[in-house]
N, CA, C and O atoms as a printed pandas DataFrame, in Angstrom:
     atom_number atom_name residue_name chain_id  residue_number  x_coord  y_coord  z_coord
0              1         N          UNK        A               1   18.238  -75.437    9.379
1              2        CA          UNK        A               1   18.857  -76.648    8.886
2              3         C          UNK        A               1   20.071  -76.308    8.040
3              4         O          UNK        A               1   21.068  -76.741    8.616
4              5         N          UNK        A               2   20.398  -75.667    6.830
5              6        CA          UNK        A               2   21.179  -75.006    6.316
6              7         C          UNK        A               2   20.217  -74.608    4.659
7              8         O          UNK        A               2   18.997  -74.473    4.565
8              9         N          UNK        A               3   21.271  -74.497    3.508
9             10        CA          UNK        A               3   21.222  -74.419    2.555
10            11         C          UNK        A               3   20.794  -75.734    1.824
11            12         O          UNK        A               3   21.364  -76.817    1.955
12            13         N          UNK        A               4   19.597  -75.456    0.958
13            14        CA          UNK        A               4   19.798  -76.710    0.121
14            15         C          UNK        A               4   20.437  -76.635   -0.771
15            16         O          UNK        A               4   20.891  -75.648   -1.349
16            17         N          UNK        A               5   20.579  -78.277   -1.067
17            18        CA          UNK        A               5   21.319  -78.741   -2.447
18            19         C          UNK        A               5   20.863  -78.090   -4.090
19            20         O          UNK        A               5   21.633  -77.788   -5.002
20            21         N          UNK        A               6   19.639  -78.027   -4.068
21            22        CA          UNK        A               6   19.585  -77.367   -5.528
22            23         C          UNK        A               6   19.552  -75.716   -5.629
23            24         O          UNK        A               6   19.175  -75.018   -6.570
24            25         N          UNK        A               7   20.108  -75.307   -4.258
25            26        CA          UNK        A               7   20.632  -73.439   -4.295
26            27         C          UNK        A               7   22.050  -73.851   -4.814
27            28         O          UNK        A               7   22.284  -73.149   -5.797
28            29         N          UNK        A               8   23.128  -74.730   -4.552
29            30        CA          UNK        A               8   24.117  -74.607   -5.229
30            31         C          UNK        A               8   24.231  -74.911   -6.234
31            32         O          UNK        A               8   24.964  -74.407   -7.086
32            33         N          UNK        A               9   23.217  -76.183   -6.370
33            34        CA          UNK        A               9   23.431  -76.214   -8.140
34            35         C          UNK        A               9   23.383  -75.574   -9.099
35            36         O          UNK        A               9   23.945  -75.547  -10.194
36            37         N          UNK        A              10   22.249  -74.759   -8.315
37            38        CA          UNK        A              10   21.521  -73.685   -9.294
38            39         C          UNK        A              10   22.745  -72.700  -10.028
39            40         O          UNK        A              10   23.108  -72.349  -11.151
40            41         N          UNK        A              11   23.255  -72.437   -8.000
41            42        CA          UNK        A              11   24.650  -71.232   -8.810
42            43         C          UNK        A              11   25.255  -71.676   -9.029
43            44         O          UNK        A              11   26.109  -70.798   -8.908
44            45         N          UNK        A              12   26.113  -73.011   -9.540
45            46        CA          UNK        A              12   27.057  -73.651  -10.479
46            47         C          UNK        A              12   26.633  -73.861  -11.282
47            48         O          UNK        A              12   27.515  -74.411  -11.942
48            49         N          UNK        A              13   25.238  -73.817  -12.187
49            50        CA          UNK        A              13   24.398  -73.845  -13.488
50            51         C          UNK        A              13   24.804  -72.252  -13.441
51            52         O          UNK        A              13   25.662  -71.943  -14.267
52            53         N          UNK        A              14   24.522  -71.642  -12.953
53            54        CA          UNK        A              14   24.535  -69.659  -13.312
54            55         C          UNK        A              14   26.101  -69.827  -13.782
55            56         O          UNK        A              14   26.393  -69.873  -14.977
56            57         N          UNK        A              15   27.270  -69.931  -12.533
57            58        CA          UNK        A              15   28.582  -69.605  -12.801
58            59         C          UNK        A              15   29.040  -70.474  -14.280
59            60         O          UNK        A              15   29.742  -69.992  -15.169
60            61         N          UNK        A              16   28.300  -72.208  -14.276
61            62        CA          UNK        A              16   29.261  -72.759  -15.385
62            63         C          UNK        A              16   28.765  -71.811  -16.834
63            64         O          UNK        A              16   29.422  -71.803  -17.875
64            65         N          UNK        A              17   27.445  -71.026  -16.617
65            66        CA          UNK        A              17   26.804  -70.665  -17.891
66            67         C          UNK        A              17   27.154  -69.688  -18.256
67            68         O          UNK        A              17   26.920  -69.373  -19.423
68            69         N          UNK        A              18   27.945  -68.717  -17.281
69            70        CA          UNK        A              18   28.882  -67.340  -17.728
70            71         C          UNK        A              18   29.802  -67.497  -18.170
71            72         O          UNK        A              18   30.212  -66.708  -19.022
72            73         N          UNK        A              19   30.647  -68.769  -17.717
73            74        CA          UNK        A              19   31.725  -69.242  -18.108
74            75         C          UNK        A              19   31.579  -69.051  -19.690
75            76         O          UNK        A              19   31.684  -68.056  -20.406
76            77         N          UNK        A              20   31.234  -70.693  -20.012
77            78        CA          UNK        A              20   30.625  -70.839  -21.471
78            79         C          UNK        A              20   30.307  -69.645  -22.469
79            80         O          UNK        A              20   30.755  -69.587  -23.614
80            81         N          UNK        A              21   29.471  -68.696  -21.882
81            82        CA          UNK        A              21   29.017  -66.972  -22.680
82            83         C          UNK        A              21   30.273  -66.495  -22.826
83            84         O          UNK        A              21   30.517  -65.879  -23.864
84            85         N          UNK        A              22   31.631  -66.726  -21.540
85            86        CA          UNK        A              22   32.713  -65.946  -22.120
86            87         C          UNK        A              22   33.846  -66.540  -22.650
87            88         O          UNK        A              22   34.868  -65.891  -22.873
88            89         N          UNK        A              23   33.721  -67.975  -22.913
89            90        CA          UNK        A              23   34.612  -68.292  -23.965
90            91         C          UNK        A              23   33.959  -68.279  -25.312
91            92         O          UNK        A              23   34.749  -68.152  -26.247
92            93         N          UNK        A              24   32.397  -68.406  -25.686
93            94        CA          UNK        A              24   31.994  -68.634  -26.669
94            95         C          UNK        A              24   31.735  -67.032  -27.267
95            96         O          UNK        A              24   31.282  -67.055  -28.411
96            97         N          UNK        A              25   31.866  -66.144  -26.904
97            98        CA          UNK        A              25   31.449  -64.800  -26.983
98            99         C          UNK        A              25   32.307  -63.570  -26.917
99           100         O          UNK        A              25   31.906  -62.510  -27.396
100          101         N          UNK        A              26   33.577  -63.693  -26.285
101          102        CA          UNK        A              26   34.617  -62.749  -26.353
102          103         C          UNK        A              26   35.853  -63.319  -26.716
103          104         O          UNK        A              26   36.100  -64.521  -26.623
104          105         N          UNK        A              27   36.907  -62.150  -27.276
105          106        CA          UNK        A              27   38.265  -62.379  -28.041
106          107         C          UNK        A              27   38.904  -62.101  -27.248
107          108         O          UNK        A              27   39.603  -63.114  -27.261
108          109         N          UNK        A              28   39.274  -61.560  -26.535
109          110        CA          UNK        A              28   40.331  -61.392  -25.614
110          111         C          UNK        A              28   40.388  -62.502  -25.055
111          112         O          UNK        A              28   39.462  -63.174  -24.601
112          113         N          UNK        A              29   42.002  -62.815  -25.088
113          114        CA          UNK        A              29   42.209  -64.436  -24.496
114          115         C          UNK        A              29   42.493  -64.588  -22.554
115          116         O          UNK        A              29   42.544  -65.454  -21.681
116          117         N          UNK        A              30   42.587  -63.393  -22.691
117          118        CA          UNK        A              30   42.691  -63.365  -20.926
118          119         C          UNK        A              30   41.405  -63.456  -20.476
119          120         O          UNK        A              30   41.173  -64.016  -19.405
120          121         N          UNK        A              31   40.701  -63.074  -21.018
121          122        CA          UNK        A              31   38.924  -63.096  -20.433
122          123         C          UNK        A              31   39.183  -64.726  -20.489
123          124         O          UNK        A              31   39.631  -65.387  -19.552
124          125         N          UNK        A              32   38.807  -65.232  -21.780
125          126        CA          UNK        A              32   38.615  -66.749  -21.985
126          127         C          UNK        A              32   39.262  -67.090  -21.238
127          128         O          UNK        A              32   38.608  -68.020  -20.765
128          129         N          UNK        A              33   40.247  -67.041  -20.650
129          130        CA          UNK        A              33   41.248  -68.063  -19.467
130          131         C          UNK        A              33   40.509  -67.905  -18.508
131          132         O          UNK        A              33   40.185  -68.959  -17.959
132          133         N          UNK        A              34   39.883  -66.480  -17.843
133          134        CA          UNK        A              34   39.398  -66.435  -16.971
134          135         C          UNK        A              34   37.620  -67.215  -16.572
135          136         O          UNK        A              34   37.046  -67.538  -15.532
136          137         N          UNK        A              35   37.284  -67.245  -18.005
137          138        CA          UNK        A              35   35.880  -68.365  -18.045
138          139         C          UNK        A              35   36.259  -69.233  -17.770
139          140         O          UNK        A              35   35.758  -69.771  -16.783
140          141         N          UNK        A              36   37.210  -69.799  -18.369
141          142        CA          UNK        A              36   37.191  -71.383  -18.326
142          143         C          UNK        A              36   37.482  -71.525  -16.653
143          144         O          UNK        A              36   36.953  -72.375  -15.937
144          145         N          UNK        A              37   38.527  -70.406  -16.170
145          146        CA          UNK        A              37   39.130  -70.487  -14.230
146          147         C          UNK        A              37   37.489  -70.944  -14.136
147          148         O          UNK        A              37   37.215  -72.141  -14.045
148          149         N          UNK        A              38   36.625  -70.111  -14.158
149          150        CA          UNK        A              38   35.245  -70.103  -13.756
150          151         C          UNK        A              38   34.284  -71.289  -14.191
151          152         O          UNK        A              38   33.210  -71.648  -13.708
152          153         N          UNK        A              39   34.755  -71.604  -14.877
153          154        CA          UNK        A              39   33.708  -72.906  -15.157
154          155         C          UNK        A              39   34.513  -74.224  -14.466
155          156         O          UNK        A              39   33.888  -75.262  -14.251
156          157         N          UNK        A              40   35.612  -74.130  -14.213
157          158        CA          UNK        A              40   36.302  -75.392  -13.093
158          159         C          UNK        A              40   35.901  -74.977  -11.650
159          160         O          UNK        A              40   35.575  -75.736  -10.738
160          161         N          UNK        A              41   35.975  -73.832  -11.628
161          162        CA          UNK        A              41   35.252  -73.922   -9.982
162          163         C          UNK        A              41   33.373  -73.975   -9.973
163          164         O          UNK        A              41   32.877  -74.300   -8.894
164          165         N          UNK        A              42   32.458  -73.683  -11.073
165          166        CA          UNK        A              42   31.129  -73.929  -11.289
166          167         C          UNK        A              42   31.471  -75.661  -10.779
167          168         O          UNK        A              42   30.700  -76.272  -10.038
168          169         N          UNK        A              43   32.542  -76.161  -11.243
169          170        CA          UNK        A              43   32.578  -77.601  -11.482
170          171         C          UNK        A              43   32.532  -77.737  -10.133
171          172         O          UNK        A              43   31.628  -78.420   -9.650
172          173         N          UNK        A              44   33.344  -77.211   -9.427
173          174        CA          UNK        A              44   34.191  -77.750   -8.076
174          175         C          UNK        A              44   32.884  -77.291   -6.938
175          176         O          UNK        A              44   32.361  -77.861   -5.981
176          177         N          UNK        A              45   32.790  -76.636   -7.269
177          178        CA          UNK        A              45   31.180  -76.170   -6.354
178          179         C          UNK        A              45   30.023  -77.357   -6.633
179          180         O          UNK        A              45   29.325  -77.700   -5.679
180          181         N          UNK        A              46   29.848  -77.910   -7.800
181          182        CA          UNK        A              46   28.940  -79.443   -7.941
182          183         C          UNK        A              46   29.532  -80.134   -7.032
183          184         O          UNK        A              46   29.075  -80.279   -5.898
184          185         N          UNK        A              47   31.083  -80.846   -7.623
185          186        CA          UNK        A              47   31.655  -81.763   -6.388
186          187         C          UNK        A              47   31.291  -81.498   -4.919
187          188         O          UNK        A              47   30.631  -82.235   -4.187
188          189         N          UNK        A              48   31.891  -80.210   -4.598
189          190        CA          UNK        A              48   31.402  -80.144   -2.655
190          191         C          UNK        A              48   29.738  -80.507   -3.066
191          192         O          UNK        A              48   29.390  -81.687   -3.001
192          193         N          UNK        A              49   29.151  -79.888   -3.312
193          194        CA          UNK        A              49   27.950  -79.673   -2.935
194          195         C          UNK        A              49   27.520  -81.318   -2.777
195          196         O          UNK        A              49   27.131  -81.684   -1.667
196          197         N          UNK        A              50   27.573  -82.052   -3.604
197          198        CA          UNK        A              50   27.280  -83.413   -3.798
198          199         C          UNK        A              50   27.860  -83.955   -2.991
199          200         O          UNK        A              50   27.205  -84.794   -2.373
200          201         N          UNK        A              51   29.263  -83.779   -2.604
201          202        CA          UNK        A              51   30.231  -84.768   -1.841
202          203         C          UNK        A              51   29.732  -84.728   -0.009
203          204         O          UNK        A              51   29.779  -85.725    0.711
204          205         N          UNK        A              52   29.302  -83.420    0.426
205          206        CA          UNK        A              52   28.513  -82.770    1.765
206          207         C          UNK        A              52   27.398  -83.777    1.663
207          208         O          UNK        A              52   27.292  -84.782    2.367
208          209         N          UNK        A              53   26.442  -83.330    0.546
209          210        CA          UNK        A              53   24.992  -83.817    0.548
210          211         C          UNK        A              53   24.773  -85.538    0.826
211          212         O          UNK        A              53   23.978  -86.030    1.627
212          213         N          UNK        A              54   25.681  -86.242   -0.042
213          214        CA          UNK        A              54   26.001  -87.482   -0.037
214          215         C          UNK        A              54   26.516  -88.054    1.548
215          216         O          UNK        A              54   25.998  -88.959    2.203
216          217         N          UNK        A              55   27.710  -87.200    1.909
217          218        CA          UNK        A              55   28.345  -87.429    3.559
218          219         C          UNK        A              55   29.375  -88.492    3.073
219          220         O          UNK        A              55   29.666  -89.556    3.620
220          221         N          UNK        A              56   29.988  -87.814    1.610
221          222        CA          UNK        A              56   31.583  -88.791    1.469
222          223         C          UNK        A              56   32.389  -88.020    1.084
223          224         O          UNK        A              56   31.995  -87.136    0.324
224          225         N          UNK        A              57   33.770  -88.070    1.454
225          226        CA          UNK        A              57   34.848  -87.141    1.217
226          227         C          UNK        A              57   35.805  -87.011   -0.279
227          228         O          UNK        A              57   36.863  -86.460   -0.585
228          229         N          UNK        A              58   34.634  -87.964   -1.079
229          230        CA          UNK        A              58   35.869  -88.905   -2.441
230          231         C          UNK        A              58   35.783  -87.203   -3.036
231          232         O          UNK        A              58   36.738  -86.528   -3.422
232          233         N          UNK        A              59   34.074  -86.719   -2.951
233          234        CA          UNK        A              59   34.061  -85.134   -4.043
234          235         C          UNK        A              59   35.417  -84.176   -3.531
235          236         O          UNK        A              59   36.327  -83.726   -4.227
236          237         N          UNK        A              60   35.212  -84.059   -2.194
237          238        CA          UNK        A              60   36.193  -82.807   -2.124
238          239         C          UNK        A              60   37.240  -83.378   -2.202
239          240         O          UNK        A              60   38.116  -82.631   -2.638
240          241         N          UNK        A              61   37.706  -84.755   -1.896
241          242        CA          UNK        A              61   39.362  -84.923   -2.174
242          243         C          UNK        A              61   39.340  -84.665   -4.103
243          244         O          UNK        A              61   40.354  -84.039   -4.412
244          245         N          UNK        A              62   38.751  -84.887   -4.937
245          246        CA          UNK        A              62   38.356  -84.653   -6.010
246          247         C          UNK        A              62   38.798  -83.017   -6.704
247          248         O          UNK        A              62   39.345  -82.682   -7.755
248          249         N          UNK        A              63   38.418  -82.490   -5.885
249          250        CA          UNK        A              63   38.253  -81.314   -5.439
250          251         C          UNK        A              63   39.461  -80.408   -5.645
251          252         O          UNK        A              63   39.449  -79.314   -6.210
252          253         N          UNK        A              64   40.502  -81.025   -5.104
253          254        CA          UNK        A              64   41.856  -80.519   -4.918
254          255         C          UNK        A              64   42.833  -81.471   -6.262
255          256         O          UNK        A              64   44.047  -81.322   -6.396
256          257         N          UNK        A              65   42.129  -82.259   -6.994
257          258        CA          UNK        A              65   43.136  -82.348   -8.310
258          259         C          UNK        A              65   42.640  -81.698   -8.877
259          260         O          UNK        A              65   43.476  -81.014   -9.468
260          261         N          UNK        A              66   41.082  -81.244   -9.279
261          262        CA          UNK        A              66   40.842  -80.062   -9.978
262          263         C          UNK        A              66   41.360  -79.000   -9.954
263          264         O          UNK        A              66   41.442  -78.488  -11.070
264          265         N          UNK        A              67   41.922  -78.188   -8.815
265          266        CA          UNK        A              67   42.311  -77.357   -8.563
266          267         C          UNK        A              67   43.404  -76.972   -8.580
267          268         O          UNK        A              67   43.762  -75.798   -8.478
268          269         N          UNK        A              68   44.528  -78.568   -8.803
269          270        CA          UNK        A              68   45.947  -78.834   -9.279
270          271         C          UNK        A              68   45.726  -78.213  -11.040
271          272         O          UNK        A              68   46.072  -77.133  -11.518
272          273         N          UNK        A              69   45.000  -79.418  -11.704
273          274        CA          UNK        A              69   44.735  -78.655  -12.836
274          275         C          UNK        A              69   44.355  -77.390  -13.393
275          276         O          UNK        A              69   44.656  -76.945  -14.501
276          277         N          UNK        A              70   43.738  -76.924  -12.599
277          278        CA          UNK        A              70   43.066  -75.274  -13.138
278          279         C          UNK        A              70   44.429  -74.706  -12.898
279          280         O          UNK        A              70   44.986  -74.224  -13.885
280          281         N          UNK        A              71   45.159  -74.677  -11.571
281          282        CA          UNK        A              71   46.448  -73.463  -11.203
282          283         C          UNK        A              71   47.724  -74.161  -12.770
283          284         O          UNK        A              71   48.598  -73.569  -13.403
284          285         N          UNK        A              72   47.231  -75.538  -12.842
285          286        CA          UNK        A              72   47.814  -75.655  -14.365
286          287         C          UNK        A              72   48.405  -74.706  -15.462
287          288         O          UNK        A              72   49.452  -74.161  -15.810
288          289         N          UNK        A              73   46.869  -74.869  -15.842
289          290        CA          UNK        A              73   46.498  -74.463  -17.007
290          291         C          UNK        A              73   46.439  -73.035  -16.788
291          292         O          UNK        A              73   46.590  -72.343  -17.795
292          293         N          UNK        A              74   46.246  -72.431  -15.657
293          294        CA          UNK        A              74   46.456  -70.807  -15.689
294          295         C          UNK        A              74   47.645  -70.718  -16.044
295          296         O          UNK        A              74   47.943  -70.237  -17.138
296          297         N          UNK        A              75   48.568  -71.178  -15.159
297          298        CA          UNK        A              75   50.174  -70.893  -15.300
298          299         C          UNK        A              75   50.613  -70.719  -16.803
299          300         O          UNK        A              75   51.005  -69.669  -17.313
300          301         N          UNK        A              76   50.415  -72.487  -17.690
301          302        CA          UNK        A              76   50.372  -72.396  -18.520
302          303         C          UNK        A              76   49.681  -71.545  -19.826
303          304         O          UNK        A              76   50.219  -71.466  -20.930
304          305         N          UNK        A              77   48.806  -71.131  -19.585
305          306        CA          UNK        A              77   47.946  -70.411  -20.428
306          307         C          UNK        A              77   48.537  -68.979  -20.670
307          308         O          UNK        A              77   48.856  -68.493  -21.755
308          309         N          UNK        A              78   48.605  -68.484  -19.588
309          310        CA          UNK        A              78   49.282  -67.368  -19.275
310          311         C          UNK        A              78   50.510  -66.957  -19.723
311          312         O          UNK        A              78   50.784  -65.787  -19.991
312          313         N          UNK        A              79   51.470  -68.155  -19.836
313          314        CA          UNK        A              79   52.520  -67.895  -20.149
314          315         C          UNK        A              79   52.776  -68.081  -21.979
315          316         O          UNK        A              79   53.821  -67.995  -22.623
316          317         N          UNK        A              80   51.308  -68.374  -22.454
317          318        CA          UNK        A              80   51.376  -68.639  -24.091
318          319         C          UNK        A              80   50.820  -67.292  -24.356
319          320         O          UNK        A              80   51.110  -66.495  -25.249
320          321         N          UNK        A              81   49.909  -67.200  -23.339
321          322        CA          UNK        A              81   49.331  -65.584  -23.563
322          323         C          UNK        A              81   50.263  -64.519  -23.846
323          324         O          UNK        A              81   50.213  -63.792  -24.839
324          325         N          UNK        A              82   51.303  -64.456  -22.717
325          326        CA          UNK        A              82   52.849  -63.592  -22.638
326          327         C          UNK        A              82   53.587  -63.446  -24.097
327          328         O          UNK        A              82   53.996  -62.546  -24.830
328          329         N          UNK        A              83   53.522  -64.650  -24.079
329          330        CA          UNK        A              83   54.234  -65.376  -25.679
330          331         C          UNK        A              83   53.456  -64.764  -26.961
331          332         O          UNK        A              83   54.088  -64.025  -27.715
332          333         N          UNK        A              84   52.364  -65.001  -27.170
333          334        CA          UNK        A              84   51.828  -64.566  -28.220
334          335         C          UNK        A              84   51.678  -62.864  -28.206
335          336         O          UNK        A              84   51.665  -62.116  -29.183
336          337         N          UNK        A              85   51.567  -62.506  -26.743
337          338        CA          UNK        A              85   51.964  -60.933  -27.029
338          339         C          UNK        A              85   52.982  -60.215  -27.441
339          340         O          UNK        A              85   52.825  -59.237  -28.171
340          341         N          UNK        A              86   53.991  -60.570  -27.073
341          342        CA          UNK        A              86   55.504  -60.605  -27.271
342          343         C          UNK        A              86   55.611  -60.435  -29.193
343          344         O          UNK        A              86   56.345  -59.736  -29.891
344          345         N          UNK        A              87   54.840  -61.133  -29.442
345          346        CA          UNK        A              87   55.460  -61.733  -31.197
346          347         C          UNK        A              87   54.463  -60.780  -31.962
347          348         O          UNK        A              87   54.914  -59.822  -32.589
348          349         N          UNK        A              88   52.987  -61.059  -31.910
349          350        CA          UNK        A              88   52.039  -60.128  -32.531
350          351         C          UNK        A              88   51.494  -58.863  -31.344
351          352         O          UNK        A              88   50.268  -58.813  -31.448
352          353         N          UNK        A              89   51.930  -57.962  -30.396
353          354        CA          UNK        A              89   51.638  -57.391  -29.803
354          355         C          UNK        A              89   49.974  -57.400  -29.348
355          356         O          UNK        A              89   49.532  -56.341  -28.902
356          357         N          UNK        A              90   49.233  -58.348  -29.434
357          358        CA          UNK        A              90   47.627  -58.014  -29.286
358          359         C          UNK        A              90   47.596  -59.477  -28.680
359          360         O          UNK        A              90   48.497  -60.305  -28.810
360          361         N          UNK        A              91   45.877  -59.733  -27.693
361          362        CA          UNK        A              91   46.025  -60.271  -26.910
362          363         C          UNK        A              91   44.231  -60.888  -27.815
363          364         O          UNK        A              91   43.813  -62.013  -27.542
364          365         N          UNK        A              92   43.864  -60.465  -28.270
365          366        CA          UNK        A              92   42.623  -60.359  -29.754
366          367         C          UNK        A              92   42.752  -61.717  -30.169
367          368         O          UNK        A              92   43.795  -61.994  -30.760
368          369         N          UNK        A              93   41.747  -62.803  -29.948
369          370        CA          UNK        A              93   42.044  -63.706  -31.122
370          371         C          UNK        A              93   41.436  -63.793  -32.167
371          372         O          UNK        A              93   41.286  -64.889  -32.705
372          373         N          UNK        A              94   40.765  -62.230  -32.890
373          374        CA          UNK        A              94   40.103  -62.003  -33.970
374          375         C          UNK        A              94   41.587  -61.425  -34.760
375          376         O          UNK        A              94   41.429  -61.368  -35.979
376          377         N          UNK        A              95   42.484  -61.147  -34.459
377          378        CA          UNK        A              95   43.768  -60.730  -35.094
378          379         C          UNK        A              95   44.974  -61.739  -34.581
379          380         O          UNK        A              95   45.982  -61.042  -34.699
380          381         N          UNK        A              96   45.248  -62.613  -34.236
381          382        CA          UNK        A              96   45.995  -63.580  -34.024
382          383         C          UNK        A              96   45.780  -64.514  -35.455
383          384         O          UNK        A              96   44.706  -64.771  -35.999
384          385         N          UNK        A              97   46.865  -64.845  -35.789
385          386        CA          UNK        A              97   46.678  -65.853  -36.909
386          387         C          UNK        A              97   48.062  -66.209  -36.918
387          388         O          UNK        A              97   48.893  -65.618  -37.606
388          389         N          UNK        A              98   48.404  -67.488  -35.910
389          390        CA          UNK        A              98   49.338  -68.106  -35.658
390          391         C          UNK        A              98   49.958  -68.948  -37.409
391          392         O          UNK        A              98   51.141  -68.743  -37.683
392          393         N          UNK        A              99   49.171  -69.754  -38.359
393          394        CA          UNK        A              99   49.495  -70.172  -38.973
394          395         C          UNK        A              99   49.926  -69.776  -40.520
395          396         O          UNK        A              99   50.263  -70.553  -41.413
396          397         N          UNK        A             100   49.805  -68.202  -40.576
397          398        CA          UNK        A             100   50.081  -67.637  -41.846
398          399         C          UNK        A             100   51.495  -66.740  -41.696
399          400         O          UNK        A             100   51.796  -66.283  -40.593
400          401         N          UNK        A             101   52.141  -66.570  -42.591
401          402        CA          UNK        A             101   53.509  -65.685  -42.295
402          403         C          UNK        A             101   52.889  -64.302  -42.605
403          404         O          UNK        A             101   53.574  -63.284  -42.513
């Protein structure tokens, strides 16, 4: 028949929960960009999975503004990342302290 529905959930509960461990748990801000990449596709993996299971196309068209947003916010992120290396050489946000001279 195929795969069931609560094997993907399951691994979009696993992927969104690594996510979460690596923004809440490491300093390096490139990691954290890279959780959060990971917890929009944990997301985007609910949508299909639901949008298949259901037999309507609204999840995966859904699907692809998420995915507008995530290539977003990488771009963007990335390029503050660049930025803040540039000025304080470290990428650490245990040594970043944007608001003190």
């Amino acid at each position: 028949m195929g795969v069931p529905l609560s094997w993907y959930l399951t691994l979009s509960a696993v992927l969104f929960s690594i996510g979460v461990t690596g923004v809440l748990f490491r300093s390096n801000l490139i990691v954290i960009l890279m959780s959060v990449e990971l917890m929009l596709n944990a997301v985007n993996l609910t949508l299909i999975a639901f949008s298949q299971y259901m037999g309507d196309v609204s999840g995966q068209i859904l699907v692809f503004f998420v995915m507008a947003v995530a290539a977003a916010e990488a771009a963007i992120g990335l390029a503050i990342v660049i930025a803040i290396f540039r000025n304080k050489l470290t990428v650490d946000i245990n040594n970043i302290n944007l608001f003190r001279h």
